[in-house]
N, CA, C and O atoms as CSV, one atom per row, in Angstrom:
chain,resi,resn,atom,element,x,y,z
A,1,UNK,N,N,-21.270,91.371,35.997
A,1,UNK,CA,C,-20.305,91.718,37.009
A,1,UNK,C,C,-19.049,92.219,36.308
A,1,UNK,O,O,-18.548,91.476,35.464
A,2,UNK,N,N,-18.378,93.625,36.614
A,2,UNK,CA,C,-16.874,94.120,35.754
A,2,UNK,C,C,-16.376,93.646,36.671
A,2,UNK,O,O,-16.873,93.400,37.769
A,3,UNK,N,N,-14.888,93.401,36.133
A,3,UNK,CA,C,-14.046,93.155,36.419
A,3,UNK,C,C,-12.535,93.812,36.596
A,3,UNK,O,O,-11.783,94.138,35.676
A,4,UNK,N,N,-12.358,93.891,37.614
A,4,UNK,CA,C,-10.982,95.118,37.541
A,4,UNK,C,C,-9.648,94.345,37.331
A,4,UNK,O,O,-8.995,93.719,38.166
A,5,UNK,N,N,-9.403,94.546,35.994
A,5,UNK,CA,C,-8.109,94.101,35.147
A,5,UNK,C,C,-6.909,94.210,35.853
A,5,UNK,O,O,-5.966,93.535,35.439
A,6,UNK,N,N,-6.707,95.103,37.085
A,6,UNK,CA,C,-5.655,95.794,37.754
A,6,UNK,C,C,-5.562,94.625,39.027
A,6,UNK,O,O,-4.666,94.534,39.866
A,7,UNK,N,N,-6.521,93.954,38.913
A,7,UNK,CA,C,-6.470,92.495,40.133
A,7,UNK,C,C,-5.956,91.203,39.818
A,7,UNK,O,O,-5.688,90.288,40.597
A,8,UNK,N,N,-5.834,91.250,38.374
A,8,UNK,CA,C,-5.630,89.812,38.152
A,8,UNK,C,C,-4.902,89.796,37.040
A,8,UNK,O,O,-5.441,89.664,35.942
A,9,UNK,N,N,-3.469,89.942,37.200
A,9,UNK,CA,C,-2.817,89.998,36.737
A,9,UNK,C,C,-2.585,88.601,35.658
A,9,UNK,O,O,-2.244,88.734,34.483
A,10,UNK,N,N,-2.868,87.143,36.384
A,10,UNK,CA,C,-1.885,85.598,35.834
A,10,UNK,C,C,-3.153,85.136,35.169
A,10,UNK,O,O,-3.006,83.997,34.726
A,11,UNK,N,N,-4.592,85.739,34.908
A,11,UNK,CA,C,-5.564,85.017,34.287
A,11,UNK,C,C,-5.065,84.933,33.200
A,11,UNK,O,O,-4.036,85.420,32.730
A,12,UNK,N,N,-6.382,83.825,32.505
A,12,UNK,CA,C,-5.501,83.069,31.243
A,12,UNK,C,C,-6.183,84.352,30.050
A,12,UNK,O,O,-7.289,84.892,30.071
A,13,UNK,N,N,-4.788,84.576,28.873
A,13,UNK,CA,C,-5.130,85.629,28.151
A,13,UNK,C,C,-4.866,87.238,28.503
A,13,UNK,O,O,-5.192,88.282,27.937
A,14,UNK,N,N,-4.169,86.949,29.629
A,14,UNK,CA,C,-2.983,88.236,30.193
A,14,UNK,C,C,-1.865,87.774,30.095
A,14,UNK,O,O,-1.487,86.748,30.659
A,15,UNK,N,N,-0.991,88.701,29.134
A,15,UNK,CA,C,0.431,89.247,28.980
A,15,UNK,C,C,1.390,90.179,29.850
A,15,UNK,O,O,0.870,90.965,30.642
A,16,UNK,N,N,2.595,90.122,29.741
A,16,UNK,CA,C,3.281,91.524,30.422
A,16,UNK,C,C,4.422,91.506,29.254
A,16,UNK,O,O,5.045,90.465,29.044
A,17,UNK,N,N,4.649,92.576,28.575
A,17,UNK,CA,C,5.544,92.974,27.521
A,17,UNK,C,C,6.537,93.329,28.313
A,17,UNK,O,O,6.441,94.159,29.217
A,18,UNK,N,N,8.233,92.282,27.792
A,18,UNK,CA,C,8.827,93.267,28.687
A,18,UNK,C,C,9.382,94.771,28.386
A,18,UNK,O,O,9.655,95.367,27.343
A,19,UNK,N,N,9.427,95.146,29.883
A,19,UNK,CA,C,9.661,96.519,29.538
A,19,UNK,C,C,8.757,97.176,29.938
A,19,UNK,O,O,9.128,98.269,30.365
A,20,UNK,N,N,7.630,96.980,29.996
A,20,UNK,CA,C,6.235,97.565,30.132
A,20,UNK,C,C,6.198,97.670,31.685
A,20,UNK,O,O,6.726,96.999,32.572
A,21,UNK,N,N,5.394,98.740,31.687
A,21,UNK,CA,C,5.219,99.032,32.837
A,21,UNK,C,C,3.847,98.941,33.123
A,21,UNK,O,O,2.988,99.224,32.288
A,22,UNK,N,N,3.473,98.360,34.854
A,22,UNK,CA,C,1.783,98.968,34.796
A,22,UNK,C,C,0.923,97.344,34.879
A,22,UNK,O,O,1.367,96.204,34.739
A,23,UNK,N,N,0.149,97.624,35.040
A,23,UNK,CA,C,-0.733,95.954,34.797
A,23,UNK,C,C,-1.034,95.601,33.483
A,23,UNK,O,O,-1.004,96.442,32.585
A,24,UNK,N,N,-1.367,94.241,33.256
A,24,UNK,CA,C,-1.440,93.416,31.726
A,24,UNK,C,C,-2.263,93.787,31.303
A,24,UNK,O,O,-2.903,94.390,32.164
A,25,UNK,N,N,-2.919,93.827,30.000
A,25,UNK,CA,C,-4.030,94.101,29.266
A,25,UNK,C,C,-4.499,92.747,28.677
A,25,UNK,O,O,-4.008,92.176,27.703
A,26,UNK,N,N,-5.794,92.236,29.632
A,26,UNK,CA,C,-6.413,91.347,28.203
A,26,UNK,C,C,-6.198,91.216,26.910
A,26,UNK,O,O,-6.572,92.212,26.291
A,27,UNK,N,N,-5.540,90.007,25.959
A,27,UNK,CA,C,-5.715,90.664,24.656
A,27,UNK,C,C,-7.223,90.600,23.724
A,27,UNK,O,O,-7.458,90.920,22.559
A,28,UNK,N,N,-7.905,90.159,24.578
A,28,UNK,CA,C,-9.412,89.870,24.263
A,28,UNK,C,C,-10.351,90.397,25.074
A,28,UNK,O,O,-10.934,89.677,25.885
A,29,UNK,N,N,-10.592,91.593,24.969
A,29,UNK,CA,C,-11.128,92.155,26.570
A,29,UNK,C,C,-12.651,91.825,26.275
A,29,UNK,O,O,-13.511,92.220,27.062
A,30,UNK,N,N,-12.915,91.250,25.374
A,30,UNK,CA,C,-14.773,91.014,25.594
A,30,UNK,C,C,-15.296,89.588,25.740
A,30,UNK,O,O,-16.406,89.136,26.020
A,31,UNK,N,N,-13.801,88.888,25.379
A,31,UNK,CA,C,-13.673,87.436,25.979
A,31,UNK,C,C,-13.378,87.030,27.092
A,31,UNK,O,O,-12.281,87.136,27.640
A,32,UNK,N,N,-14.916,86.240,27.753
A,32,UNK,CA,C,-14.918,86.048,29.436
A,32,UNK,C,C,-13.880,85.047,29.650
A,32,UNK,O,O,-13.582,84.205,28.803
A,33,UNK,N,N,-13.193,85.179,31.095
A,33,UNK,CA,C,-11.888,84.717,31.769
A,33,UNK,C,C,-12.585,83.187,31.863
A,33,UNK,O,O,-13.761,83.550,31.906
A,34,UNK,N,N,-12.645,81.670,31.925
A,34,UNK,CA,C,-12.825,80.669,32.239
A,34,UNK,C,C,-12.160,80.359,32.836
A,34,UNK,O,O,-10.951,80.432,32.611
A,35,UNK,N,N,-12.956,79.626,34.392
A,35,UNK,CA,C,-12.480,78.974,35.772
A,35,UNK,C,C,-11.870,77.639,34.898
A,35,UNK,O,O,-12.565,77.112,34.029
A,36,UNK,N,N,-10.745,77.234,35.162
A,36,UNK,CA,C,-10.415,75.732,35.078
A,36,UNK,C,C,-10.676,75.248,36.595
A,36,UNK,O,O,-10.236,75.668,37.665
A,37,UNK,N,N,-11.386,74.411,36.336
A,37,UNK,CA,C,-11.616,73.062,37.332
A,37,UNK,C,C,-10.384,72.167,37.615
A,37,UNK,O,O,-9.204,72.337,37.306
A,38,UNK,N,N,-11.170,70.874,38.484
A,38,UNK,CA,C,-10.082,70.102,38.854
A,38,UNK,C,C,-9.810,69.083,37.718
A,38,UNK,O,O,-10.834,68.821,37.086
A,39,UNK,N,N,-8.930,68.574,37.384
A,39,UNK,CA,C,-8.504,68.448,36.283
A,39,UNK,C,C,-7.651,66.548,36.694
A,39,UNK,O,O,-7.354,66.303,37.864
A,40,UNK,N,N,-7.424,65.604,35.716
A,40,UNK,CA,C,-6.328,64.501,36.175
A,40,UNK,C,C,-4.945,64.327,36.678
A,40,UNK,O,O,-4.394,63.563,37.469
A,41,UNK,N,N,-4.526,65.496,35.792
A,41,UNK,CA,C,-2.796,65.976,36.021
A,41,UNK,C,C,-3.174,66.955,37.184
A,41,UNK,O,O,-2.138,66.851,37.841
A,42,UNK,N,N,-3.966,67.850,37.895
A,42,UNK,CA,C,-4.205,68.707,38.955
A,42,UNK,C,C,-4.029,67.269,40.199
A,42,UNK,O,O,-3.215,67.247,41.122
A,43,UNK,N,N,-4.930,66.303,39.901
A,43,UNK,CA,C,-5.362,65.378,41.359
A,43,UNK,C,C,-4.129,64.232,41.335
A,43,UNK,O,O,-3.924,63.439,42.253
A,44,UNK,N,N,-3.376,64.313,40.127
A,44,UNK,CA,C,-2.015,63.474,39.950
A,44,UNK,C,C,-0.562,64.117,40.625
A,44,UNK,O,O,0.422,63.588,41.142
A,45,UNK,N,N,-0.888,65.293,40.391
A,45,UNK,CA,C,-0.309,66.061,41.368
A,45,UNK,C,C,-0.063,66.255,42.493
A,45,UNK,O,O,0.986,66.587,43.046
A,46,UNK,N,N,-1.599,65.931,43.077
A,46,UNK,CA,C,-1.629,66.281,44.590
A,46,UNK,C,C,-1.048,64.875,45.277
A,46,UNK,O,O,-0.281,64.892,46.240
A,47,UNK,N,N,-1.632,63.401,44.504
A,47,UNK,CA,C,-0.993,62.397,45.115
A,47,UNK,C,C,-0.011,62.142,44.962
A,47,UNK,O,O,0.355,61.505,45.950
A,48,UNK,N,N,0.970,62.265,44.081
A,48,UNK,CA,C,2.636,63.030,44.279
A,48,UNK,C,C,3.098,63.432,45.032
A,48,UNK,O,O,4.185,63.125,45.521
A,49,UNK,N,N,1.954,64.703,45.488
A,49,UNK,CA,C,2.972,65.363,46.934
A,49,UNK,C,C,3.028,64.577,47.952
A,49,UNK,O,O,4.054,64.483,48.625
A,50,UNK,N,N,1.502,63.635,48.310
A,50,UNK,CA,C,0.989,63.012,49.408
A,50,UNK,C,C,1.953,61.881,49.571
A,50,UNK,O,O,2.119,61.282,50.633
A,51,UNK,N,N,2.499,61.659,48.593
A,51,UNK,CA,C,2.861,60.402,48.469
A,51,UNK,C,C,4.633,60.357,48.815
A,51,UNK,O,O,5.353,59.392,49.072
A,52,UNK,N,N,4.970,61.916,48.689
A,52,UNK,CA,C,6.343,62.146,48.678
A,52,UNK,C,C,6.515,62.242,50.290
A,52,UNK,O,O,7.562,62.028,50.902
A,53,UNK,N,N,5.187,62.632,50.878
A,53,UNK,CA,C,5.417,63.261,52.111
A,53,UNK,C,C,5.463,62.216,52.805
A,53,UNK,O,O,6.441,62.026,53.528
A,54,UNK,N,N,4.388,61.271,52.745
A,54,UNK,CA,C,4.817,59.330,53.560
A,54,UNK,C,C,6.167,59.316,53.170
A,54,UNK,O,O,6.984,59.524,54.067
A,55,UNK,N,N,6.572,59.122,52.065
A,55,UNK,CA,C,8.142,58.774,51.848
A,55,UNK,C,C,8.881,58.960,52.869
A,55,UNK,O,O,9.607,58.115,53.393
A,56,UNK,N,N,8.685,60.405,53.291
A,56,UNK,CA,C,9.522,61.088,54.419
A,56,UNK,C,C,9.887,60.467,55.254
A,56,UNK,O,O,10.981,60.084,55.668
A,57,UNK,N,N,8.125,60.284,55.714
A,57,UNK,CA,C,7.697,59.820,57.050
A,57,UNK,C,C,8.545,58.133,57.504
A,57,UNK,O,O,9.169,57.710,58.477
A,58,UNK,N,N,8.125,57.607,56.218
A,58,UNK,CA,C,8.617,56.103,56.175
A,58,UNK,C,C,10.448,56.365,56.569
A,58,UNK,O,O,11.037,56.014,57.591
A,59,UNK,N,N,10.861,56.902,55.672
A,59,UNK,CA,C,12.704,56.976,55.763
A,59,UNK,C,C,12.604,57.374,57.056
A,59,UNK,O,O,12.986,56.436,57.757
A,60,UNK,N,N,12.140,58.701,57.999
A,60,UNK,CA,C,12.365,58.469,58.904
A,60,UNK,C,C,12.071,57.409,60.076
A,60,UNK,O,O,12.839,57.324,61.034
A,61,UNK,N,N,10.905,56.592,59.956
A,61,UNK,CA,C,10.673,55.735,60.537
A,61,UNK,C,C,11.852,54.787,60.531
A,61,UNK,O,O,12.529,54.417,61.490
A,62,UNK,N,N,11.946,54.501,59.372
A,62,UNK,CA,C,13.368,53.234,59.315
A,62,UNK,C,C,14.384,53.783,60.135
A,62,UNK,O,O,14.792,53.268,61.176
A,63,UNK,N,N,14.872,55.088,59.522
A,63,UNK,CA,C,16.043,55.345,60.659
A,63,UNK,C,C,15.976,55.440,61.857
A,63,UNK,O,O,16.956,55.239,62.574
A,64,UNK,N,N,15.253,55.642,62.138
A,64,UNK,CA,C,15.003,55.872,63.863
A,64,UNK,C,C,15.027,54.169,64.434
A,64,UNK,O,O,15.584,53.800,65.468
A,65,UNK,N,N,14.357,53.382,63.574
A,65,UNK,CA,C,14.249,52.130,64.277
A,65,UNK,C,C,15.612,50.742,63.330
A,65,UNK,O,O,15.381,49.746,62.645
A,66,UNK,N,N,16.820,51.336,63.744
A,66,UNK,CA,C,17.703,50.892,62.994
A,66,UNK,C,C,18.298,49.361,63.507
A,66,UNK,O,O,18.973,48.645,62.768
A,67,UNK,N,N,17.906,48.990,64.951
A,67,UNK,CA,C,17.977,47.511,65.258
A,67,UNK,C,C,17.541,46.457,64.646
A,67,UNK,O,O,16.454,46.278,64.096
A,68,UNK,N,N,18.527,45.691,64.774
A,68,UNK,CA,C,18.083,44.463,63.898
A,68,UNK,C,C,17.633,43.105,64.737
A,68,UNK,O,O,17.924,42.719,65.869
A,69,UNK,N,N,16.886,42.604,63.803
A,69,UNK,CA,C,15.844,41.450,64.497
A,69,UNK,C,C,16.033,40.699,64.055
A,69,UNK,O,O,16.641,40.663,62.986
A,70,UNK,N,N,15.585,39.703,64.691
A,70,UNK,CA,C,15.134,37.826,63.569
A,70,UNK,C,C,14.170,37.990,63.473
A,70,UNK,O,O,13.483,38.476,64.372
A,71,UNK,N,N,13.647,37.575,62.093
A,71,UNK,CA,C,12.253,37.337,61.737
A,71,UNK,C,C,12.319,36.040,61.002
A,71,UNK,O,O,12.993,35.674,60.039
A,72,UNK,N,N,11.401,35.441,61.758
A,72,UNK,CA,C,10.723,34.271,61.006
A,72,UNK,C,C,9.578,33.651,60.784
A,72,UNK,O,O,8.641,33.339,61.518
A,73,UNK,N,N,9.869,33.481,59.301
A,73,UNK,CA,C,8.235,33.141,58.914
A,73,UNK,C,C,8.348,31.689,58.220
A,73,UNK,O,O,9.250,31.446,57.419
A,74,UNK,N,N,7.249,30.624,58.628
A,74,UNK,CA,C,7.425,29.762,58.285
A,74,UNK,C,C,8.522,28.766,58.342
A,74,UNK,O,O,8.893,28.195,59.368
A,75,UNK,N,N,9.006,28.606,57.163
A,75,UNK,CA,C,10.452,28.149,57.141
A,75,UNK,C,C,11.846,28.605,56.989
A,75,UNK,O,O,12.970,28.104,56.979
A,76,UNK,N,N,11.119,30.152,56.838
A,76,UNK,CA,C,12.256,30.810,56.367
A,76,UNK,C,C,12.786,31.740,57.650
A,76,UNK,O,O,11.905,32.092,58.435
A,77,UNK,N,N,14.337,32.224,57.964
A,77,UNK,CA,C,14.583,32.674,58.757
A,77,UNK,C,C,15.418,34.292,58.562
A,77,UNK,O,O,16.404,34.180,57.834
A,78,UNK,N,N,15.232,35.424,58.974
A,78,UNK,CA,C,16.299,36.545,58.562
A,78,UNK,C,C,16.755,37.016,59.305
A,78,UNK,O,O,16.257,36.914,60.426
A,79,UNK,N,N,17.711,37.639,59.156
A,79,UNK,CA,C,17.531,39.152,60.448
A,79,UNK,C,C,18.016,40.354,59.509
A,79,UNK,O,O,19.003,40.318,58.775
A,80,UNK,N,N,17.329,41.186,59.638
A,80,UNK,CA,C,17.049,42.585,59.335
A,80,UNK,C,C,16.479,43.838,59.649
A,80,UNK,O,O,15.304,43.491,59.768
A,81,UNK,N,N,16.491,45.164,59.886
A,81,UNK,CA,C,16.322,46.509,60.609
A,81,UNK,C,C,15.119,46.041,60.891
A,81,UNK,O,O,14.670,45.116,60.213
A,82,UNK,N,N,14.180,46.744,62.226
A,82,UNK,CA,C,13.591,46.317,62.946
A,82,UNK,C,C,12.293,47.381,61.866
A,82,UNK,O,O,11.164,46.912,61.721
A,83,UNK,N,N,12.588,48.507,61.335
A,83,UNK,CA,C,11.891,49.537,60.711
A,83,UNK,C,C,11.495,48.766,59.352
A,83,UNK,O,O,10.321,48.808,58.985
A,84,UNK,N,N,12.350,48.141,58.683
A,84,UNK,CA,C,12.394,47.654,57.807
A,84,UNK,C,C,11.264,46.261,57.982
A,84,UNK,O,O,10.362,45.949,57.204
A,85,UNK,N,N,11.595,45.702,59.042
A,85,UNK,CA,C,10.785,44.390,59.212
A,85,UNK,C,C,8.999,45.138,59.260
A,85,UNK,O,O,8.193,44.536,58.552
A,86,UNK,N,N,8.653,45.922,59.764
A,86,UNK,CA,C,7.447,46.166,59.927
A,86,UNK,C,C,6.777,46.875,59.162
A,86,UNK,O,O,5.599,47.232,59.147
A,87,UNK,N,N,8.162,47.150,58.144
A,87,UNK,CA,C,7.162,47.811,56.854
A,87,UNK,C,C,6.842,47.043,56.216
A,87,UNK,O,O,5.831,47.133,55.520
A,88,UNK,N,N,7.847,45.725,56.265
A,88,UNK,CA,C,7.495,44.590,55.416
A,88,UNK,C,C,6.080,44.159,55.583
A,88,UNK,O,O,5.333,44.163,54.605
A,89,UNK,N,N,5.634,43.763,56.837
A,89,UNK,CA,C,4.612,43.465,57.849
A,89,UNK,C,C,3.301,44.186,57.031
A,89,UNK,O,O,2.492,43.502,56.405
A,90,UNK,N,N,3.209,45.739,57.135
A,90,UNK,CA,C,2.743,46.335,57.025
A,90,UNK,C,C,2.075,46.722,55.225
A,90,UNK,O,O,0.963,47.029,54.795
A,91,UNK,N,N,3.360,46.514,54.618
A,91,UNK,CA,C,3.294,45.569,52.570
A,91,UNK,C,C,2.331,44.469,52.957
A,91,UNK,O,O,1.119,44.672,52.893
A,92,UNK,N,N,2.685,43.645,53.242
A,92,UNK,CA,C,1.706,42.270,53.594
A,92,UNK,C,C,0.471,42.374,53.412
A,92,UNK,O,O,-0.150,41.950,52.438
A,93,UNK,N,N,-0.227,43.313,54.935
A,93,UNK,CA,C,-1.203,43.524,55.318
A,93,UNK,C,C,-2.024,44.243,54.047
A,93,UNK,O,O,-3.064,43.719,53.648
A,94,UNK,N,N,-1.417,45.693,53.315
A,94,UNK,CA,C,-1.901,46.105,52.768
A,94,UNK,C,C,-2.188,45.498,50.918
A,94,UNK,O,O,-2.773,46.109,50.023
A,95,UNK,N,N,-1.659,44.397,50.872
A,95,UNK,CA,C,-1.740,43.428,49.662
A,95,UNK,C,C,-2.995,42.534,50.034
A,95,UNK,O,O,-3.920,42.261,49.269
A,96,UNK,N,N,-2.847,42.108,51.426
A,96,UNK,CA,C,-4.236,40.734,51.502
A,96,UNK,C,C,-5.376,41.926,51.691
A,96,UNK,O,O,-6.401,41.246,51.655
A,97,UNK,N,N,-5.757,43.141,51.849
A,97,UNK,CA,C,-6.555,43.978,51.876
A,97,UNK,C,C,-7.052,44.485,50.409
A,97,UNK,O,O,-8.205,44.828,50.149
A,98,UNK,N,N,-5.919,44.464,49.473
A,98,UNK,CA,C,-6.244,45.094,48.403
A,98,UNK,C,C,-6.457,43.884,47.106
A,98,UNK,O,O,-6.514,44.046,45.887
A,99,UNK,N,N,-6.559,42.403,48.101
A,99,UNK,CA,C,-6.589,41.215,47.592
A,99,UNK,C,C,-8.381,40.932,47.560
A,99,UNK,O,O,-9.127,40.406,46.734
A,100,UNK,N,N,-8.630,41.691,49.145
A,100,UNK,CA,C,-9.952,41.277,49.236
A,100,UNK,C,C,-11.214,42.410,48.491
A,100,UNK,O,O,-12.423,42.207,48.380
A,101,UNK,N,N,-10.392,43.639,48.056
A,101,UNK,CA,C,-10.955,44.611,47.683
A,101,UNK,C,C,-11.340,44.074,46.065
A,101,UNK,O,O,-12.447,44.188,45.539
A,102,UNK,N,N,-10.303,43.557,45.540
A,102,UNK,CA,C,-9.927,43.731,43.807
A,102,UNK,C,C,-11.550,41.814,43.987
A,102,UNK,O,O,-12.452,41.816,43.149
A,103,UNK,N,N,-11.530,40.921,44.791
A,103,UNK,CA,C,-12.369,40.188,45.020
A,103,UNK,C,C,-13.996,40.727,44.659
A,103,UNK,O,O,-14.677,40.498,43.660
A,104,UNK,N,N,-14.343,41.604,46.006
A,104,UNK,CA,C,-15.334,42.322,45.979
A,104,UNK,C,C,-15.626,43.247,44.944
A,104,UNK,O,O,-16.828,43.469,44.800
A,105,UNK,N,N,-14.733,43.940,44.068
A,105,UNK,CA,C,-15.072,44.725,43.401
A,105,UNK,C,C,-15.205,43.772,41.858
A,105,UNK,O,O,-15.414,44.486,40.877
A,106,UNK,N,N,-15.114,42.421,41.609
A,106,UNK,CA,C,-15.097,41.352,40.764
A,106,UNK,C,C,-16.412,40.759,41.036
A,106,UNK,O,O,-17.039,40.055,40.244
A,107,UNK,N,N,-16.711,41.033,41.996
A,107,UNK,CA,C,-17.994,40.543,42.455
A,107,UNK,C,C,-19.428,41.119,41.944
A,107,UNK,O,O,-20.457,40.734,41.387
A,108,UNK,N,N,-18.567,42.811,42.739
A,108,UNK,CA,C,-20.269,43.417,42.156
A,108,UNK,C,C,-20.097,43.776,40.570
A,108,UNK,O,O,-21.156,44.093,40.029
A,109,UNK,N,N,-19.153,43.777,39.893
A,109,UNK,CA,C,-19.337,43.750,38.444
A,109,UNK,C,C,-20.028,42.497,38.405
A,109,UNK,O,O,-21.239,42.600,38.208
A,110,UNK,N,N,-19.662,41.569,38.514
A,110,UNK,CA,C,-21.135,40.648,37.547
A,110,UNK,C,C,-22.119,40.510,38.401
A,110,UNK,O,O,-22.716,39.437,38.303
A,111,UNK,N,N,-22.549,41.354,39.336
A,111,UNK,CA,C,-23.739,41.597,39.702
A,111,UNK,C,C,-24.681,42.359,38.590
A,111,UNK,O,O,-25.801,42.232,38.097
A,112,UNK,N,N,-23.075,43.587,38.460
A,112,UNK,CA,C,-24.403,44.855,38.086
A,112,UNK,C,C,-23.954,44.059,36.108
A,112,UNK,O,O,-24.904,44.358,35.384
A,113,UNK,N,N,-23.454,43.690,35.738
A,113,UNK,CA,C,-23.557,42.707,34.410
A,113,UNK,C,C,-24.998,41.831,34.487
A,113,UNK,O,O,-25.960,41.755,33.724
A,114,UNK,N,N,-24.739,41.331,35.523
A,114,UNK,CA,C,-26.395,39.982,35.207
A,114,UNK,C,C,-27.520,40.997,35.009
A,114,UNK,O,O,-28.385,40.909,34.137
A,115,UNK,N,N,-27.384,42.201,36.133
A,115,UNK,CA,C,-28.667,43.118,36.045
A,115,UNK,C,C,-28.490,43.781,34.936
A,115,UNK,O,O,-29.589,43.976,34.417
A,116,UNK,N,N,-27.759,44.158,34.412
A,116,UNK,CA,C,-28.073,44.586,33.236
A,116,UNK,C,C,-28.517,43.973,31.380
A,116,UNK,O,O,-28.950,44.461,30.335
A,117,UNK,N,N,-27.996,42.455,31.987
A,117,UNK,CA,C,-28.605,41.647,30.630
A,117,UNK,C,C,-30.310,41.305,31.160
A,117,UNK,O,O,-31.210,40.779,30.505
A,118,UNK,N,N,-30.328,41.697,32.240
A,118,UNK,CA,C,-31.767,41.004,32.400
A,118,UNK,C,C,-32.745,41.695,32.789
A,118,UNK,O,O,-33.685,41.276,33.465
A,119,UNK,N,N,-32.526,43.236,32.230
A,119,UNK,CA,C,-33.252,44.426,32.242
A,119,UNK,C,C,-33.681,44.316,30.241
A,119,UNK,O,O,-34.795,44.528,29.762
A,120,UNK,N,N,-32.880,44.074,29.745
A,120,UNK,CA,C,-32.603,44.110,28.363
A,120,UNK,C,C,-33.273,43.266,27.376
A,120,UNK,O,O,-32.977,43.354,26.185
């Protein structure tokens, strides 16, 4: 399959001299272009953005819900933003979840450990 050099200007192993006019020249024109894939720093990236964009979401949540409450748990008593209290809530929830995950996933390791000394 050729390839028309005049399309793709940012592949890897294209230049632009400045000054130059016109599209880049391969400096290896018989050396094929390689696709980079998805990569750690590519998918570290993306949960960065994902992660910036909840941010948002969260700050605006708090502000919008700027009343303050009593909360009490146990023995202990507070009062603090009502946005704030349910993120707390919401930390909680997602700790005894990732309590029961890090459990289960302790689990089937010495599953697949026993099966594997006793294949051996």
């Amino acid at each position: 399959m050729e390839r028309n050099s005049n399309s793709h200007l940012n592949d890897i192993g294209q230049h632009r001299v400045v000054g130059e006019s016109g599209p880049a020249k391969p400096e290896n024109p018989g050396t094929p272009l390689r696709h980079v894939g998805h990569t750690r720093v590519s998918g570290l990236w993306a949960a960065v953005v994902v992660a910036a964009i909840v941010l948002a979401f969260l700050l605006v949540f708090i502000m919008q819900n700027p009343a303050s409450v009593t909360v009490q748990f146990l023995w202990a008593q507070g009062t603090l933003a009502l946005g704030v209290a349910m993120l707390f809530a919401a930390l909680g929830g997602g700790l005894l979840i990732a309590l029961a995950a890090t459990a289960r996933i302790l689990q089937l390791r010495g599953t697949a450990r026993k099966r594997g000394t006793a294949q051996r």
